[in-house]
N, C-alpha and C positions, 0 to 999 in steps of 0.2 A: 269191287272184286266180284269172283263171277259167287252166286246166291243159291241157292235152295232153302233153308230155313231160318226161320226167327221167333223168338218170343217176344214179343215185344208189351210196353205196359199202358200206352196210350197210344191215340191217333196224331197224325203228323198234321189233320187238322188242326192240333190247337197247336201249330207252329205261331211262335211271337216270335220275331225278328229282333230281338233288343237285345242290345250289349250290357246288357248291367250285370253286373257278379262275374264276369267271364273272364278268366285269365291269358293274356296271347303272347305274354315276354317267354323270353328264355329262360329256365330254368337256369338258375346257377349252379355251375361244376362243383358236383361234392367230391370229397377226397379222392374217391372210389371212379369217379369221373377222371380222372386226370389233372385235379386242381395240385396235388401235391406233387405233381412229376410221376407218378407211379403211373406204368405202361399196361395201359387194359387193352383186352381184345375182345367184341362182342361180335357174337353172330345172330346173325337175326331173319328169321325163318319166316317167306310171306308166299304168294304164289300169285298167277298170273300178273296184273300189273296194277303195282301200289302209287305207281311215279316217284319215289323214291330215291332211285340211281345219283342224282345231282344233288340233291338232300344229305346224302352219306356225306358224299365230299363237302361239301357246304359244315356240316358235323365237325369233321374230323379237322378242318381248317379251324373251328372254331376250339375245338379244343384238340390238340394237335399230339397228345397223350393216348387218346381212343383212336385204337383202329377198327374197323366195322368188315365184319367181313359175314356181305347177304348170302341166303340161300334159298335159290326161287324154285319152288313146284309147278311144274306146269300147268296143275291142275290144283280145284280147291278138295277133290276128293282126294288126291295123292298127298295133297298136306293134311287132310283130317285122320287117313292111314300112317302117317309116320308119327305126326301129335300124339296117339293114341296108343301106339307101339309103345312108344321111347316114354310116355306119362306110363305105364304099366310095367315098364322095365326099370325105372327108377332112375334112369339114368337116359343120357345122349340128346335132350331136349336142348333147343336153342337158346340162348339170353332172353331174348323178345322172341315170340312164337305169335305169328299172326290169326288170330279165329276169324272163322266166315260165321254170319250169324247164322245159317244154316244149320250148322252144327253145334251151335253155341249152348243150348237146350243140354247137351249131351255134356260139354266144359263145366258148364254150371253144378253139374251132378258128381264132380271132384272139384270143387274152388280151394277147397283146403290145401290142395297141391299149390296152388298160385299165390303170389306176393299180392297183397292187401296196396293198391295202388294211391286208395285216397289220399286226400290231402287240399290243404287250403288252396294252394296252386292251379288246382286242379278244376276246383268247387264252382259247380254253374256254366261249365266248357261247353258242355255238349246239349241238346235237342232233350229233353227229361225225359221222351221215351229210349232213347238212346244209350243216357246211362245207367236208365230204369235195367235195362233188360241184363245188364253188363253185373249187377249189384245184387248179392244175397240179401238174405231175409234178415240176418244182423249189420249190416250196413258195409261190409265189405266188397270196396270197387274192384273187380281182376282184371277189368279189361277198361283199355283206353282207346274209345272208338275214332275207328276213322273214317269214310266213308260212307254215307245211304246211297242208296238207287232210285231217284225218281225217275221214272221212265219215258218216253218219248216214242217218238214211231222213228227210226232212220228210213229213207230211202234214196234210190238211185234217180234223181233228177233227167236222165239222158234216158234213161229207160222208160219213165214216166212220158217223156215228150215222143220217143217211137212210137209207142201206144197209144195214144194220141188223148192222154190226161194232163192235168195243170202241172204244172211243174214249181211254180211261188210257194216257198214256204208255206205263206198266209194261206192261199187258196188250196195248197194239198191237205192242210189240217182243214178246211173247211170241207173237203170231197171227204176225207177219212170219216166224216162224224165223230157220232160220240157214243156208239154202243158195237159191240163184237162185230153183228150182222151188217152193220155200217161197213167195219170194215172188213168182213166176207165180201161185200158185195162188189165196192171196190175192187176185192180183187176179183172177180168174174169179170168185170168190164178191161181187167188189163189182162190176164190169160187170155183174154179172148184175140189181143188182137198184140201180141206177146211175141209170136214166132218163140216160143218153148219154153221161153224165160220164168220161171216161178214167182208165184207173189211172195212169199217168207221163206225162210229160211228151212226153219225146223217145228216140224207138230209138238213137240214136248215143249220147244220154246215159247210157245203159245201157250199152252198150259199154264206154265209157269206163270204168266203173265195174269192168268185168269185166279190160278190158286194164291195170289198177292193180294185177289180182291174180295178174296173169304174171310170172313174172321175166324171162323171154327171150318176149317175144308175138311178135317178129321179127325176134331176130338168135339164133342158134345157140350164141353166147356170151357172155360178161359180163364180157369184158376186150375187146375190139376187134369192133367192127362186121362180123358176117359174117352178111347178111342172107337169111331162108329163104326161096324162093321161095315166092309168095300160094298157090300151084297147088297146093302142096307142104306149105303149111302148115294143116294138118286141127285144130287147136286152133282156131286163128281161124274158119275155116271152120265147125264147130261150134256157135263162141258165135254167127259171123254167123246162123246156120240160125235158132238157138233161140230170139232174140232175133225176128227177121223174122217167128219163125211166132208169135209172143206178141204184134207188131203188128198181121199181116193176119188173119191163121186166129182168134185168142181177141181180138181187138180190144180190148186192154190199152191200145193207146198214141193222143194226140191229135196224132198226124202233124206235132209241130211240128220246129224247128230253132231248137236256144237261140241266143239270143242276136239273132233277126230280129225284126221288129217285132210280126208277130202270135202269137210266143211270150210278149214282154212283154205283150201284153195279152191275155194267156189269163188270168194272173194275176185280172184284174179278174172275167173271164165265167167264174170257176170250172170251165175246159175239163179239167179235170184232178189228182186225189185225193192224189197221192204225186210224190216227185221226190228224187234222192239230192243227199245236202247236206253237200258238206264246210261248212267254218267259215265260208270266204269267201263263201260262198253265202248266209248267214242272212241277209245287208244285201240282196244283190239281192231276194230274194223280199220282203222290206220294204220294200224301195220301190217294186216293181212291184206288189204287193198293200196299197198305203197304202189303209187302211181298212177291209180285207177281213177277218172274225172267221176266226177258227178253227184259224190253224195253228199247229202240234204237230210237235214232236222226239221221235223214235223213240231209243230209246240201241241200235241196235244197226244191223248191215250185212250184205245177204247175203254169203254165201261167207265170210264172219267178220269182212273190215277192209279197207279199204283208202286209200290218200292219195291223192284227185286236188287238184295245183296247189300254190302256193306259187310263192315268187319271189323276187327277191333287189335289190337296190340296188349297181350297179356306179359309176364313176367314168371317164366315156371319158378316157384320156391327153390329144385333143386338147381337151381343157376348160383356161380361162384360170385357173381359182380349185380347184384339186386338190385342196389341200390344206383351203380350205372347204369344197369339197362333202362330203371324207373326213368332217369334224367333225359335218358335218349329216347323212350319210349315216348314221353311228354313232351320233348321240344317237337317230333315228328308230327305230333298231333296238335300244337299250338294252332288258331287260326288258320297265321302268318304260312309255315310251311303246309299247310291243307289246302289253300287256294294254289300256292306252284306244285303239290301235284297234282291237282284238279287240272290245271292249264299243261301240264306235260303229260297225263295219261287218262283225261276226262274222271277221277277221283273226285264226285262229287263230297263237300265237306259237310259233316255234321255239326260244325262246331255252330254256335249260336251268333258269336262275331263275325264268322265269317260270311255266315249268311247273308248279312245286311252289307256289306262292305262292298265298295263301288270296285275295289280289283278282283271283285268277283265278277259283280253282273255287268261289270262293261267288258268282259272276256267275249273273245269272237275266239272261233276257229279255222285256220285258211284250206283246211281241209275240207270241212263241212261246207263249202261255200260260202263263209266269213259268219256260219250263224252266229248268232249271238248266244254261243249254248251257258254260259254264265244264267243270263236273263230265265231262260229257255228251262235251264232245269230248276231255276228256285220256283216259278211257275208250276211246273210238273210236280214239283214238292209239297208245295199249297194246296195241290189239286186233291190228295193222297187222302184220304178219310178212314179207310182200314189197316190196323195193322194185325196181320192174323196170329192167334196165340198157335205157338210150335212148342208141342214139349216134347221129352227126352225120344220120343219112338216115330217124332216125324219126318226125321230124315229115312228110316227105314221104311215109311210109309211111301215118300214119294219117291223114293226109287222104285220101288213097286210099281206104282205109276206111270214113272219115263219108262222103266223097260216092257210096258204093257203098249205104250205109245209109240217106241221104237221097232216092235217086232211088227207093227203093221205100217208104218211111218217108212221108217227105213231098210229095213229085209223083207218088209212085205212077204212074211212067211207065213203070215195066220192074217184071219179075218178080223175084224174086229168084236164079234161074238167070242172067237174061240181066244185072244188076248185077251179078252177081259175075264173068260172061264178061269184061267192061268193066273191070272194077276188074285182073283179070288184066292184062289190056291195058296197062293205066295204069302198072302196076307195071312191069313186062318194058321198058317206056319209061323208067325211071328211071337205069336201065343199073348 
């Protein structure tokens, strides 16, 4: 799912592939489930694409007492504004409420609202930074993760060959390299000879990309929030530079902002060559490029690796059926249903079994030109060595940021001195 923050508790470096301790059966129906005939209805609150849809009915056939009735935001801001609404109002919160770990930092800061999810079933499922980040400081799990993001480069194969670069998987991660400037430079050799086409997508989404590969992009530590001031912080300030001068000065970027309407349909008008792709991303560009030939999975990431996104399946306390939602929450996130929606809307899975499991990594995709994006992103997952501490005030930090990056990015309304003046401003405001 789409990403902006995480805390997370270790690196995805010491990912171990091993299925020992990990649960992947189906929960058995408790009362509350529909085992005694009694008629539940759970709604369950996610946003952009979980892969999910077939899952439901798969559920409801299995236990044919539950009815499931989703509720999708189009965005993961519009679902962190209703979560936060309706947790503060006491009331109108979903069964199951999906969190983006972006925001998660922020969940964390009312757990006590949420149903205590552990349990033996459960114990050893997920990635230990995974369900490290999900877990208070007395031992209570609230969230059951589904998803990370290792990332990859997508691009346009057909667009690569007009320009007249590799177009092989193998040899496009080999032209990309293995650092930022690698792949600036790349794209100066393909604007160049382009006819208008842009090399990426979005300046912020490049950020994004780079603030994955921070440990501390804006707090000073990585045990409690102590945030560096923007003025003060010349790391940011450098990638902000680097990135601005790769959209306006080398005209690398098509000035969009993911996620608005005329970024969804750049997809169609091939406004743009490359775009960095964690897992969850494979569906979106498949559906906004339904019918569009040519794109291609790079297996590799500048600066070496990084995870944008992922998300979790909580349980609000004020839910009538808890103890349903728990069953359904957990069958969702077994293995088993983590790899089909991985393979229906590129959900890459956190689970530990699943990881190692051949109906993961022999998945091809016939959209991607048959990658092997299974292989592809457990690869990308290994590669990951940071995971950056985000605590409760970082999501309000990197908005600060995209909207400092989009007033010159995409309205091109200020320079980039006078958007970072502003963004200063913004911050200093935050208190």
């Amino acid at each position: 799912m789409r990403s902006s923050l995480m805390r997370g508790a270790a690196a995805v470096a010491g990912l171990t592939l091993m299925v020992t301790g990990c649960s992947s059966g189906t929960p058995a129906a408790s009362p509350s489930a529909g085992g005694d005939g009694e008629k539940v209805t759970l709604t369950v609150a996610t946003f952009n694409e979980f892969g999910y849809d077939d899952l439901y009915a798969e559920y409801t056939k299995l236990h044919p007492n539950v009815t499931i009735v989703p509720k999708k935001a189009a965005t993961s801001n519009e679902a962190r504004e209703n979560y936060f609404n309706k947790l503060a109002a006491g009331s109108g919160l979903s069964d199951i409420e999906a969190i983006e770990v972006d925001w998660l930092p922020d969940v964390m800061q009312t757990a006590d609202k949420l149903t205590d999810l552990s349990g033996d079933d459960v114990k050893g499922r997920w990635l230990e930074w995974k369900s490290a980040a999900a877990t208070t400081p007395d031992g209570k799990l609230v969230g059951f993760g589904t998803d990370i993001g290792p990332e990859a480069v997508c691009y346009r194969a057909d667009l690569f060959k007009k320009a007249g670069l590799p177009t092989d998987r193998a040899e496009v991660a080999k032209a990309l390299g293995t650092t930022w400037d690698d792949y600036f430079n790349l794209g100066k050799q393909f604007v160049a000879k382009s006819d208008g086409v842009a090399w990426f997508d979005s300046a912020d989404a490049i950020a994004q990309g780079q603030i994955n590969q921070m440990a501390n992009a804006f707090s000073s530590t990585d045990t409690e929030e102590t945030l560096i001031p923007l003025d003060q912080n010349q790391p940011v300030k450098d990638m902000y530079n680097s990135i601005l001068k790769a959209s306006k000065d080398d005209k690398l970027s098509a000035h969009l902002q993911q996620w608005q309407q005329d970024w969804t349909n750049a997809f169609q008008k091939g406004k743009f060559a490359t775009m960095l792709c964690p897992g969850w991303m494979l569906g979106v560009i498949e559906g906004n490029a339904k019918g569009v030939k040519g794109w291609d999975i790079a297996n590799t990431f500048p600066g070496g690796g990084g995870n944008w996104g992922g998300s979790y399946l909580t349980v609000p306390a004020q839910g009538a059926h808890a103890q349903a939602a728990r069953d359904l929450a957990a069958w969702l996130t077994a293995p088993e249903q983590q790899i089909k929606a991985f393979q229906a809307k590129g959900a890459f899975p956190s689970q530990v079994a699943a990881l190692s499991s051949p109906d993961l990594l022999d998945l091809k995709d016939p959209f991607f030109n048959d990658a092997p994006t299974g292989q592809i992103l457990a690869d990308r997952a290994k590669a990951v060595t940071v995971t950056p501490f985000k605590g409760p005030q970082y999501f309000a930090v990197r908005q600060v940021l995209s909207d400092a990056i989009n007033r010159v990015d995409v309205t091109q309304k200020q320079t980039p001195d006078q958007s970072w003046a502003q963004a200063v401003k913004e911050f200093n405001a935050l208190g």
